[in-house]
N, C-alpha and C positions, 0 to 999 in steps of 0.2 A: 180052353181059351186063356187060364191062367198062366199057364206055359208060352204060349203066344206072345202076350203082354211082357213077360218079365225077358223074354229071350230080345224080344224089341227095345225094351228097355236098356237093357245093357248092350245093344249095338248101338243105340243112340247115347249111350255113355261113353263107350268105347272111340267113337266118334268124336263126341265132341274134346272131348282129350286132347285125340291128334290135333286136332285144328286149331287149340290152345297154348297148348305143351307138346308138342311131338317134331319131329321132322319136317320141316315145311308148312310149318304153323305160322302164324302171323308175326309172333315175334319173331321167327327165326327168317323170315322174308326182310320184315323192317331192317333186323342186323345185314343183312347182303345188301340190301340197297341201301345203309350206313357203310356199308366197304367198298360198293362200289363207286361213290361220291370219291369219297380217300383218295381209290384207285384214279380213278380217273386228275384230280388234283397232282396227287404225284407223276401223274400222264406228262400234263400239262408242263408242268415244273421240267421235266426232264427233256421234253421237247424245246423248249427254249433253252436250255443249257446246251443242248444237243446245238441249234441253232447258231447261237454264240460261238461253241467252238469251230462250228463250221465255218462260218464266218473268220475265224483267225487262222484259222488253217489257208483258207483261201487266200488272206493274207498276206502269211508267211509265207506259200508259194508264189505268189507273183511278182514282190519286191524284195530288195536288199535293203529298202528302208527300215520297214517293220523287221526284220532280222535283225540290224542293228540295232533298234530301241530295243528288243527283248534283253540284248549284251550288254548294253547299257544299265539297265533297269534292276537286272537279274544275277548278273555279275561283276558289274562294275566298270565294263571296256570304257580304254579310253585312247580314242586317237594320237598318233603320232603330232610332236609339237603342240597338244593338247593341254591346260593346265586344269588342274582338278582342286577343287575346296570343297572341303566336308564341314558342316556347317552339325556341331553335334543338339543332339535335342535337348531343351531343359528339361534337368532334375524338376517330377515333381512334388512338392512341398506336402508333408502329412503335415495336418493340423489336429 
């Protein structure tokens, strides 16, 4: 019967281990549902970027407007009979 006891006893050591410290233990559950929060965060974030660009893509194919502002903006175009002023930024002051 002492045998019994002590064999029971270390499966229920054995056990409680795992469920502590092991694979698929409680901390190691809380850590994935801490990554998948993340995950999913980063989902989100990227899906609206995702969006956005869709949205300028869209766009940039359907008008010669939004083409010109990018030329504009990006590079500097500047129409014919156009005059251009560059307005430079002030230096700023260390104190």
């Amino acid at each position: 019967m002492k045998w019994l006891f002590a064999v029971l006893l270390i499966l229920l050591a054995a056990l409680q281990y795992r469920l502590w410290y092991g694979e698929g233990s409680l901390a190691h559950a809380a850590q994935l549902e801490r990554d998948i929060k993340q995950q999913q965060a980063e989902n989100d974030r990227m899906r609206e970027r995702n969006r956005i660009l869709d949205v300028e893509v869209q766009d940039l194919k359907s008008g010669a407007d939004s083409v010109e502002e990018r030329a504009r903006n990006d590079i500097g175009m500047i129409k014919k009979d156009e005059t251009f002023f560059m307005i430079p930024a002030k230096k700023k002051t260390e104190n």
